[in-house]
C-alpha positions as a printed NumPy array, in Angstrom:
array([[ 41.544,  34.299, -14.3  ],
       [ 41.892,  34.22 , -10.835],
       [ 44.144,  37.107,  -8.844],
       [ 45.965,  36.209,  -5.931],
       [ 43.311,  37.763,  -3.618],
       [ 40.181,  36.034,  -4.83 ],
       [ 39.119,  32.089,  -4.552],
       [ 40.272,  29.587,  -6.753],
       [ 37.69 ,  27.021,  -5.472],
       [ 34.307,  25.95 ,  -3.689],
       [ 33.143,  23.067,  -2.717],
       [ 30.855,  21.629,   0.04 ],
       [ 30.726,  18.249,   1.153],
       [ 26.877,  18.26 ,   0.042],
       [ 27.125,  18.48 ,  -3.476],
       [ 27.781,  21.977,  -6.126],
       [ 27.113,  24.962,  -5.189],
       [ 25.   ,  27.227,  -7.725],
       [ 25.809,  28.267, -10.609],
       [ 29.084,  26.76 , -10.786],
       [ 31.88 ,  28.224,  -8.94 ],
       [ 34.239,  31.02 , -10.915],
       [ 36.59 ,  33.392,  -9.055],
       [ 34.565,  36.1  , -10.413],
       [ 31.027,  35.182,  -9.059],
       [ 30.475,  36.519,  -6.03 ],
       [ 27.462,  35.304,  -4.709],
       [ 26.522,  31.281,  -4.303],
       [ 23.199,  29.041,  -3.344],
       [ 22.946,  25.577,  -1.963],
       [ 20.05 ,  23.514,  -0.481],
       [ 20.233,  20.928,   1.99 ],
       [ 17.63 ,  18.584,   3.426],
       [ 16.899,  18.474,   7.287],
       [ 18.773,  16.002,   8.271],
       [ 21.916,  17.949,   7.583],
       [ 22.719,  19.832,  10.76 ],
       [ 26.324,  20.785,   8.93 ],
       [ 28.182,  21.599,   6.14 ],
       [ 31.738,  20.891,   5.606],
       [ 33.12 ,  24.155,   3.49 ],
       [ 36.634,  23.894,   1.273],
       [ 37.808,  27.24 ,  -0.611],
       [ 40.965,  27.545,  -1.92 ],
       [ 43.157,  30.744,  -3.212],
       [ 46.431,  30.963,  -4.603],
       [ 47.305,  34.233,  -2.564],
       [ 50.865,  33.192,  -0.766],
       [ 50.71 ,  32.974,   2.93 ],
       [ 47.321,  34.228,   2.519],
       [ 44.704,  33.356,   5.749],
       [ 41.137,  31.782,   4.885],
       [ 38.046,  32.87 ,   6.758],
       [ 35.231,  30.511,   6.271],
       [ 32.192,  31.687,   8.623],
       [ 34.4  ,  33.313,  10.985],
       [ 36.683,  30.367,  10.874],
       [ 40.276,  30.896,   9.596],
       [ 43.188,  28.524,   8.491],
       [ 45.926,  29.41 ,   6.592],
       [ 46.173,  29.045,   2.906],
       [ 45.996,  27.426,   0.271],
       [ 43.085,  25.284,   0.957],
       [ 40.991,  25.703,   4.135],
       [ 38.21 ,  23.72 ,   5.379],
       [ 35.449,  24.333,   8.262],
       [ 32.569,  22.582,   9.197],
       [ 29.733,  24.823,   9.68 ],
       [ 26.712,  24.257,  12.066],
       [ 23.275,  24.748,  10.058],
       [ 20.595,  26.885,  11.496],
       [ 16.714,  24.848,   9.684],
       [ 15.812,  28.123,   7.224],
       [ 18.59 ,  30.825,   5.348],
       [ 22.251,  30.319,   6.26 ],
       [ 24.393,  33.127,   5.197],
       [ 28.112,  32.174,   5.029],
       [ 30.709,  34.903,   3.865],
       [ 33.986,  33.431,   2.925],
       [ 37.538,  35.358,   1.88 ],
       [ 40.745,  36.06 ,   2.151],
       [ 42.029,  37.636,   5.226],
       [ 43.968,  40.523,   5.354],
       [ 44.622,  41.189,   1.557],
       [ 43.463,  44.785,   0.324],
       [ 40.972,  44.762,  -1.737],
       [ 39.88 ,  40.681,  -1.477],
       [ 36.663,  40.186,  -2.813],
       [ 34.017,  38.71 ,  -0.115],
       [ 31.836,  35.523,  -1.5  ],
       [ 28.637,  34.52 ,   0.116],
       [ 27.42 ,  30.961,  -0.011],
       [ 23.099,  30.91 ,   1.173],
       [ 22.953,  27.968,   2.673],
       [ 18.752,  26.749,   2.906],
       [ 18.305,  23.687,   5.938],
       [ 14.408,  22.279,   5.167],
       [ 12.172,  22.702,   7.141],
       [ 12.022,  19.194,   9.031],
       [  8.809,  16.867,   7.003],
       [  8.416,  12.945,   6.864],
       [ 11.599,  10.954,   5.758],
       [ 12.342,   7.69 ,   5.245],
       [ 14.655,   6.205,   7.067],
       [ 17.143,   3.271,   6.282],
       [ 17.593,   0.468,   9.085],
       [ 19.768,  -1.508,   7.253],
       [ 21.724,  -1.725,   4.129],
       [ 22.554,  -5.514,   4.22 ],
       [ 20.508,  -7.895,   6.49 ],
       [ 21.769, -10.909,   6.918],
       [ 19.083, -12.996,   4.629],
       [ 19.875, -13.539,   0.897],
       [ 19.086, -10.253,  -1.132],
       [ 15.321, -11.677,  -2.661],
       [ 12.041,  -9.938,  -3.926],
       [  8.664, -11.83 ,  -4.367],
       [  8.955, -12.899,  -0.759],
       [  5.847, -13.658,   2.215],
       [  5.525, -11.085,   4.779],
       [  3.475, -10.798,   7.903],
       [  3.278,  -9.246,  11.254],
       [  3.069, -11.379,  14.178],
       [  3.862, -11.874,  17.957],
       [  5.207,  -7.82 ,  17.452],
       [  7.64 ,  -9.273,  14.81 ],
       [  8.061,  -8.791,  10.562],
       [  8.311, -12.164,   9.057],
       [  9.84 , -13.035,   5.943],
       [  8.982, -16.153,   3.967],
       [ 11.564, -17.509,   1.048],
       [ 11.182, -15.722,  -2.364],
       [ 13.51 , -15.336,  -5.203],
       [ 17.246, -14.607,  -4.637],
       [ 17.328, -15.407,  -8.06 ],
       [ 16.626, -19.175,  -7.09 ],
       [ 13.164, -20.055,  -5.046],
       [ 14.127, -20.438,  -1.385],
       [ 11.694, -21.126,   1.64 ],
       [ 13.991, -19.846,   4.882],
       [ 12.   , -17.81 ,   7.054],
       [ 13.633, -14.711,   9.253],
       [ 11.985, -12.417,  11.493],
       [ 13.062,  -9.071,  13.323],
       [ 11.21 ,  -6.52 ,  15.874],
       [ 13.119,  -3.645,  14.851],
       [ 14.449,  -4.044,  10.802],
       [ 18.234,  -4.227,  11.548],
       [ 19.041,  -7.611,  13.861],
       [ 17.358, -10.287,  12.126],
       [ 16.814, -13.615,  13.268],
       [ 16.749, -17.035,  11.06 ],
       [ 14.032, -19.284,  11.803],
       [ 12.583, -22.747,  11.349],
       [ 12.497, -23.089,   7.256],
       [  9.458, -24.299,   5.789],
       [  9.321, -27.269,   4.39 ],
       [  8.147, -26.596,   0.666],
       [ 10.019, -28.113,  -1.849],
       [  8.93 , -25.525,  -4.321],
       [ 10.166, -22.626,  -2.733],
       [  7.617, -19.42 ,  -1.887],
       [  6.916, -16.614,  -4.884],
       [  4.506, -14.021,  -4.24 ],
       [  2.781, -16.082,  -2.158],
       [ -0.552, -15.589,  -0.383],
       [ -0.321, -14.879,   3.288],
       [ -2.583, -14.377,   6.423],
       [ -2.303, -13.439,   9.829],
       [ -5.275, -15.548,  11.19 ],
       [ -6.849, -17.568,  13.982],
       [ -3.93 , -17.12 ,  16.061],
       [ -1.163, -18.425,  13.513],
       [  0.785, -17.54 ,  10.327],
       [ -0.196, -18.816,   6.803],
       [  1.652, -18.809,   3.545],
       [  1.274, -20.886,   0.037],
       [  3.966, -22.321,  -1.651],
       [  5.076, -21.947,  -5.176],
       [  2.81 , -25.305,  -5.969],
       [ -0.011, -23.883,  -3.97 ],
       [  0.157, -25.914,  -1.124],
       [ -0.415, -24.161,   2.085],
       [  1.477, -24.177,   5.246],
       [  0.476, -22.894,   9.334],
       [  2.536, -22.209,  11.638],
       [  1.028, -21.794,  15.639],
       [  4.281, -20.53 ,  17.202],
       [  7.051, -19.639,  14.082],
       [  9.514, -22.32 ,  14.724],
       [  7.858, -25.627,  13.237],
       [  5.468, -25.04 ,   9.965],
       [  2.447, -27.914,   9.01 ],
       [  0.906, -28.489,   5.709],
       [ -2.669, -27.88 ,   5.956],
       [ -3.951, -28.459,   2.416],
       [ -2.132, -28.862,  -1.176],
       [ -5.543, -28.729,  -2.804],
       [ -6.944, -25.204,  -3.086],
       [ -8.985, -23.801,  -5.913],
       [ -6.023, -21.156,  -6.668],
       [ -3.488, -23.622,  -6.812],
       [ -1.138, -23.038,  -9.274],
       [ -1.831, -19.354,  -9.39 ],
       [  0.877, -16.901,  -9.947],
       [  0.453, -13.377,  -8.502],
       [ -3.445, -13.757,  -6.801],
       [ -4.454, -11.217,  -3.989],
       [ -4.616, -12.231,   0.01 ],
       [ -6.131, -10.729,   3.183],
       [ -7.92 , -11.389,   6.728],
       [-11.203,  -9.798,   6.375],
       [-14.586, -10.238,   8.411],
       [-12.706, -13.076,  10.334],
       [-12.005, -15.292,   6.807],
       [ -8.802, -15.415,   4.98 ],
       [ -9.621, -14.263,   1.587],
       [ -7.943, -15.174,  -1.835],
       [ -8.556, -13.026,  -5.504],
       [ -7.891, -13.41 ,  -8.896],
       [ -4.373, -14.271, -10.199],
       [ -3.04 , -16.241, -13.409],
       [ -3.308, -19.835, -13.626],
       [ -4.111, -22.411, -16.039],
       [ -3.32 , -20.631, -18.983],
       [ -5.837, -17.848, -18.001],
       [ -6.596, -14.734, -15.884],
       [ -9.209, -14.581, -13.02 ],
       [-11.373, -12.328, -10.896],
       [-13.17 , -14.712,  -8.535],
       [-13.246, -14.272,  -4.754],
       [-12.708, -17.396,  -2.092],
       [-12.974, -17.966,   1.551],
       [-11.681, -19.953,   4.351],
       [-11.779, -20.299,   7.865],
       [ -9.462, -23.081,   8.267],
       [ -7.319, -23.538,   5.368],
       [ -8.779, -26.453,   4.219],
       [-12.013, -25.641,   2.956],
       [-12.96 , -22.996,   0.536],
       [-15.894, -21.182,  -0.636],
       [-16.281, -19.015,  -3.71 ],
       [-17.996, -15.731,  -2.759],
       [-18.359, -15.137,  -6.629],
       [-16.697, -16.691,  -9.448],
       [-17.018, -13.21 , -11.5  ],
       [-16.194,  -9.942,  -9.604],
       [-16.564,  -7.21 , -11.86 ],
       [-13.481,  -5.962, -12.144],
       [-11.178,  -7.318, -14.626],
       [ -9.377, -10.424, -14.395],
       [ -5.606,  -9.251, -13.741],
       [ -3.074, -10.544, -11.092],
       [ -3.489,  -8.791,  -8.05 ],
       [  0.323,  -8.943,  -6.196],
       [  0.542,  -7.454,  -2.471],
       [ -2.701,  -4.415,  -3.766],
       [ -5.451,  -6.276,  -1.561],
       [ -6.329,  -4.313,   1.355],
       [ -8.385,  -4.133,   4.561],
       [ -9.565,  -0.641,   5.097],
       [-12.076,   1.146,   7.272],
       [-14.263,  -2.397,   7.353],
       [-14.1  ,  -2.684,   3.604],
       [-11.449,  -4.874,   1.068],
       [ -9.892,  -2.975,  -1.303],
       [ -8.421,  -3.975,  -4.837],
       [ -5.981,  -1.306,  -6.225],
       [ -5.03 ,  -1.583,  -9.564],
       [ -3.221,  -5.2  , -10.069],
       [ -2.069,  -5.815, -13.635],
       [ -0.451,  -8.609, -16.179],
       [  3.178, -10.097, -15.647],
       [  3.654,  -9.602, -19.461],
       [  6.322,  -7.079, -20.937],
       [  4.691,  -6.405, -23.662],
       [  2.165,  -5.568, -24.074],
       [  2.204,  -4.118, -21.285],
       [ -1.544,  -3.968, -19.016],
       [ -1.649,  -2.725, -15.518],
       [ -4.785,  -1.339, -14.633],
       [ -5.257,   2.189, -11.708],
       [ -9.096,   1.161, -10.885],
       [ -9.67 ,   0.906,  -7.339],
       [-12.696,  -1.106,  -6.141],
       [-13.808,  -1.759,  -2.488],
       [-16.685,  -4.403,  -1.479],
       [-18.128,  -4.858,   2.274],
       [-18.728,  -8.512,   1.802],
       [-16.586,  -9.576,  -1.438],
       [-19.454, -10.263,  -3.315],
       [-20.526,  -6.826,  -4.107],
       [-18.027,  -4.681,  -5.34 ],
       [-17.973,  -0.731,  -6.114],
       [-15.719,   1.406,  -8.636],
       [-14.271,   4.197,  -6.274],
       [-12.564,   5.699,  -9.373],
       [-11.491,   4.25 , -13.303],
       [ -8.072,   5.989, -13.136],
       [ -6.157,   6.498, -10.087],
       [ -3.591,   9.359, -10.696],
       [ -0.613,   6.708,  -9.765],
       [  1.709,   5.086, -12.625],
       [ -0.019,   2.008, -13.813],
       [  2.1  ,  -0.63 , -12.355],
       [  2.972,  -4.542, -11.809],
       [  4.559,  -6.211,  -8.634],
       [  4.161,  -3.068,  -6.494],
       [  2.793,  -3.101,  -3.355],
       [ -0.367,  -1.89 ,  -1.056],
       [ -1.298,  -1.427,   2.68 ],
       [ -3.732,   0.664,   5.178],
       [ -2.119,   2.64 ,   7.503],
       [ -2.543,   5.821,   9.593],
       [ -6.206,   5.425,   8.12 ],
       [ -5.077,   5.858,   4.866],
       [ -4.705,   3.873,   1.596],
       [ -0.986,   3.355,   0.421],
       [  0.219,   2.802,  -3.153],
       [  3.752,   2.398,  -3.528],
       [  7.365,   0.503,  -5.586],
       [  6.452,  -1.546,  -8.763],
       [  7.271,  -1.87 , -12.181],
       [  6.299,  -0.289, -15.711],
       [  7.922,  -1.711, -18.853],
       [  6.397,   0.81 , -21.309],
       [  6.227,   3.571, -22.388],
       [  9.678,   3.238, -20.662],
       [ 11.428,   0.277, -18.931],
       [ 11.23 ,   1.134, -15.228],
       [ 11.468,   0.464, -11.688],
       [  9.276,   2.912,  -9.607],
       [  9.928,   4.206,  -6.104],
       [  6.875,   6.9  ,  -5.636],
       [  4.451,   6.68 ,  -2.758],
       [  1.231,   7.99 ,  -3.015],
       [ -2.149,   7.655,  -0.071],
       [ -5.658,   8.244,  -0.415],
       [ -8.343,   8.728,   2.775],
       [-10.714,   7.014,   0.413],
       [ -9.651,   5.769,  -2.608],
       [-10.802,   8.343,  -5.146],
       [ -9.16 ,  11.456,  -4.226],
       [ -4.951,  10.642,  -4.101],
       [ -1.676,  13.016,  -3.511],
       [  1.728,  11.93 ,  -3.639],
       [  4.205,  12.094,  -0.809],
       [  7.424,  13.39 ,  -1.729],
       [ 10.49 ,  12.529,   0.725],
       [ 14.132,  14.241,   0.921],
       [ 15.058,  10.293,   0.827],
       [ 13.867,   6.793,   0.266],
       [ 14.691,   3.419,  -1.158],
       [ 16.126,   2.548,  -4.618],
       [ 13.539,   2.206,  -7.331],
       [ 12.123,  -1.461,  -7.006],
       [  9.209,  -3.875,  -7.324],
       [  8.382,  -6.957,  -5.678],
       [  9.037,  -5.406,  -2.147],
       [  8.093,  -6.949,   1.086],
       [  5.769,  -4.474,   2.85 ],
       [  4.946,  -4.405,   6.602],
       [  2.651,  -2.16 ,   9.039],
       [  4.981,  -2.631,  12.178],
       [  5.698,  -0.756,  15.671],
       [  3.626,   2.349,  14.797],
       [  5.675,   2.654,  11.036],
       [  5.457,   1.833,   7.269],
       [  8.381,  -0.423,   6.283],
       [  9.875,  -1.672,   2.841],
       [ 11.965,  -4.09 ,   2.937],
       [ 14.274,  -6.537,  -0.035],
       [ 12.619,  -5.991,  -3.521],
       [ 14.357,  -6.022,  -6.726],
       [ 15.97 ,  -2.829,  -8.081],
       [ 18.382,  -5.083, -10.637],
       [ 20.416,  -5.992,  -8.484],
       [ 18.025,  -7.892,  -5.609],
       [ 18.435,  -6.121,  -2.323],
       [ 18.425,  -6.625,   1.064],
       [ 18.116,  -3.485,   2.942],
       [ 15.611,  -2.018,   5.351],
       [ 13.708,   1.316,   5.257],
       [ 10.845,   2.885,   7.151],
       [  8.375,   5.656,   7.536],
       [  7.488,   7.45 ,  10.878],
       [  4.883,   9.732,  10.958],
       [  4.081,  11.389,  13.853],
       [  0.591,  12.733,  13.173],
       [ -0.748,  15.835,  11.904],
       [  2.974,  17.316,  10.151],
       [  3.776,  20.573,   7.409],
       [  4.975,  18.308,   3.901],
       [  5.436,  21.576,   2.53 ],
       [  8.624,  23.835,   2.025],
       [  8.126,  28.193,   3.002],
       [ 10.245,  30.547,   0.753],
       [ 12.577,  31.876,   3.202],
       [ 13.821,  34.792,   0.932],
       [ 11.956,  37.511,  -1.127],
       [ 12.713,  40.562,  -2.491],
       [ 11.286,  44.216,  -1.4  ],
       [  7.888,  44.896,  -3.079],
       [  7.752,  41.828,  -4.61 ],
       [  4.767,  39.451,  -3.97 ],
       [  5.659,  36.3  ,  -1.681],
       [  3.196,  33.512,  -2.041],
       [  3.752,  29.967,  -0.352],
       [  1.125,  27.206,  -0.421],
       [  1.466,  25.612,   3.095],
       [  0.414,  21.86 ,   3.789],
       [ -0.063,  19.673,   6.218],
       [ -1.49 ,  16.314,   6.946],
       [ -1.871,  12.872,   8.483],
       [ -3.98 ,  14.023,  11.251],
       [ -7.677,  13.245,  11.324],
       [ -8.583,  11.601,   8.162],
       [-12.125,  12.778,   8.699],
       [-12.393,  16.324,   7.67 ],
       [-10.035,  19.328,   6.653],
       [ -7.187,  20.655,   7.684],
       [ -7.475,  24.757,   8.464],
       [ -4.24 ,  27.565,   8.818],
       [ -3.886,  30.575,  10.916],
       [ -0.868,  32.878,  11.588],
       [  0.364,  32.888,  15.026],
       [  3.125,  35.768,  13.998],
       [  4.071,  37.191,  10.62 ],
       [  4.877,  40.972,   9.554],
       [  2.07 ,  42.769,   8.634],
       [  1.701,  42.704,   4.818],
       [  1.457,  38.764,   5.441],
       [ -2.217,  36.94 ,   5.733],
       [ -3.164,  33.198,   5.141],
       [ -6.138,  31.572,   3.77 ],
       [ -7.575,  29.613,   6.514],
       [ -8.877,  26.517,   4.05 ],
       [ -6.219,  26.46 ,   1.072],
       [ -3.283,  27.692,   3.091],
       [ -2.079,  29.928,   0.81 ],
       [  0.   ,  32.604,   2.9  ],
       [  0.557,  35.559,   0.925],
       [  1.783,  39.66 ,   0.671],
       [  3.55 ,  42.052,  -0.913],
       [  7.081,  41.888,   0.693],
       [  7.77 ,  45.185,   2.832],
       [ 10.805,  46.766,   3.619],
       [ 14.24 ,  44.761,   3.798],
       [ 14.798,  43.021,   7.107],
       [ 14.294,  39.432,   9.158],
       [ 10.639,  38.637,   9.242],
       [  9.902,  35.634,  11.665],
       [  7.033,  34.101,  10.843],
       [  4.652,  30.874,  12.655],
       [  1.953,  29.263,  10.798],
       [ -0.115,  27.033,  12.779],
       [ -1.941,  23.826,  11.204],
       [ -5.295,  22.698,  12.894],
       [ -7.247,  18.919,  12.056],
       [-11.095,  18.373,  12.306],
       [-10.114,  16.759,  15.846],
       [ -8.41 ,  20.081,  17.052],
       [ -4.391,  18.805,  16.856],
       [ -2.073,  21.236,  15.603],
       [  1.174,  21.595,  14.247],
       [  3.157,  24.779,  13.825],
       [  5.717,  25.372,  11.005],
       [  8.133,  28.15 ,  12.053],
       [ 10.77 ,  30.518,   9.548],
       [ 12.259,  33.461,   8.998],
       [ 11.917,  35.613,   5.725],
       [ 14.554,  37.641,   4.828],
       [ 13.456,  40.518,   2.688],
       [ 16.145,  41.731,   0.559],
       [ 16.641,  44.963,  -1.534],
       [ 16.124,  45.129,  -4.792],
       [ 19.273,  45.974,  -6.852]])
């Protein structure tokens, strides 16, 4: 029961605060992600003609609000009632992340028809998208330099609309198959030419595409009642060559997981567009000519998945969206990278895009973009990744308590892909060191206080990035 000195209520415009707010609890936690610079504050009281002080800002009662600036690291807010004997004081601990790698959303509705399964390229500095499912197969064509303003262009002119189709960026023009497997050129985006509607994946659903030792390649796929693992070429659309009609890796559809990568093609996982049962494979296999191909590793440590999605970038492998419908009936929005294929780590983001599959992927202006895909409902927003180089992923404690042992694993990455990353303390208190290869930085907590501390990340090429906090050491008791 609340007394007419104490708080009735708290809330933040940023979710709960924890535990749950009762007059009687004194002391409350909340964490908010970088991009959060402030925090609107409510508390309420039921003390007549009482005054509110919210971080030194005061409105009269009952309710009060005040938006609070946000300090990155420990944000100690004391909130109360003004001028009533006795009042209790609460304090909210407020924790801003430490800034990392976010995705960012460029739009939520582009103008296009919200799709999945469409073609996507990047050409003349643009993204292209080509038709797809929206749920009906359409064959409109937009294009955009930045992800928000995009721009309709000429249609092409397939009949059978475009699903999953197969797409290059090659000898100076765009290429895309239909849903028939005829396939189409364009020299300059606004009028489109059928080059061939006899190819020996015609009729495929779901094979693998990419521009590779100046061919366009095509792999596997399902098609005439039948899965396949066989490897074509082209030069000019028109004729093909089979590199071999049995790669050794499975037959399996292969979606957008065909990638170029450090002068090498790469097949990552690929799967079977059947519910159940379900099969989706995590082998990843690489070849330097497409003939010869090599295992990098049997089991990947990334969700077996369908309809997900593959590119290189930032000299890295990337794995990401999909679907699983076993053991569970899911849409998947992780994101994991690899340097080369076997050894693979997750990247965890404050935000991304809905769960999805069927996404159109691009490698544009420096960035990773997502783009449409089908979370059930179909979208049509816009997302992207920035990554600036060599960044911290990871998250310091920022509070500990006297005599206790503090212990954070620092990370960082996406610097030089080509050996590891090192750590060294620029300042810290005393009782804190840091192992220079694992980054563990570590101590027995002294005395209560403010402890500024600066760890220092350093790449195989010399770049560094410093990570920068405070830890406040608090008594015991």
């Amino acid at each position: 029961m609340a007394t007419p000195a104490t708080l009735s209520e708290l809330t933040t415009d940023a979710g709960p605060v924890s535990p749950g707010f009762t007059p009687a609890r004194h002391a409350y936690a909340l964490r908010v992600p970088y991009a959060r610079a402030s925090l609107s504050v409510s508390a309420s009281t039921a003390a007549p003609g009482a005054t509110l002080d919210i971080a030194g800002q005061r409105a009269a009662a009952p309710t009060a609000t005040a938006c609070v600036p946000l300090a990155v690291g420990r944000n100690a807010l004391e909130i109360g009632v003004v001028g009533e004997p006795g009042a209790p004081r609460y304090r909210l601990t407020v924790v801003r992340d430490q800034p990392t790698p976010d995705w960012v959303q460029a739009t939520a509705g582009a103008p296009f028809a919200a799709r999945d399964s469409a073609g996507e390229m990047v050409w003349q500095d643009r993204m292209w998208l080509c038709g797809g499912y929206t749920p009906e197969l359409v064959s409109d064509v937009w294009s955009s330099t930045d992800g928000q303003d995009w721009r309709a262009e000429a249609p092409l002119p397939a009949p059978a609309g475009i699903n999953i189709p197969l797409t290059w960026v090659f000898d100076g023009r765009m290429w895309v198959s239909s849903n028939d497997g005829s396939l189409y050129a364009s020299a300059d985006g606004r009028g489109w030419q059928c080059v061939c509607t006899q190819t020996p994946w015609q009729g495929r659903y779901a094979p693998g595409a990419a521009v590779f030792r100046d061919r366009m390649w095509a792999v596997g796929g399902l098609g005439q009642g039948r899965l396949w693992n066989d490897v074509w070429w082209s030069v000019d659309g028109r004729h093909w060559t089979c590199q071999t009609p049995a790669a050794p890796w499975s037959p399996r559809q292969v979606f957008s997981m065909l990638v170029v990568h450090r002068e090498r093609l790469w097949l990552l996982g690929g799967g079977i567009t059947q519910y159940h049962p379900f099969r989706a494979y995590r082998d990843v296999w690489s070849t330097a000519d497409g003939e010869h191909w090599e295992q990098e590793t049997e089991q990947a440590p990334w969700p077996a998945r369908i309809w997900s999605s593959a590119v290189s970038w930032r000299d890295r492998l990337w794995v990401f969206s999909g679907f699983r419908s076993e053991p569970q009936w899911t849409n998947l929005d992780d994101v994991w990278y690899s340097v080369n294929g076997r050894d693979w780590q997750a990247l965890s983001t404050p935000s991304r895009w809905s769960p999805r599959h069927e996404v159109s992927p691009y490698v544009h202006a420096g960035r990773l973009w997502v783009v449409a895909g089908n979370a059930w409902p179909l979208q049509r927003d816009a997302w992207y990744l920035d990554l600036p180089g060599l960044c911290f992923l990871s998250q310091p404690p920022v509070e500990e308590f006297s005599g206790a042992y503090y212990a954070y694993r620092a990370h960082a990455d996406f610097g030089a892909a080509d050996g590891p990353v090192r750590y060294r303390l620029i300042e810290a208190p005393p009782w804190l060191t840091v192992d220079a290869a694992r980054g563990w930085v570590r101590g027995l907590a002294g005395d209560p206080g403010a402890f500024p501390v600066v760890l220092e990340a350093i790449d195989s090429r010399g770049a560094t990035a410093r990570q920068q906090w405070v830890v406040q050491v608090l008594p015991v008791g």
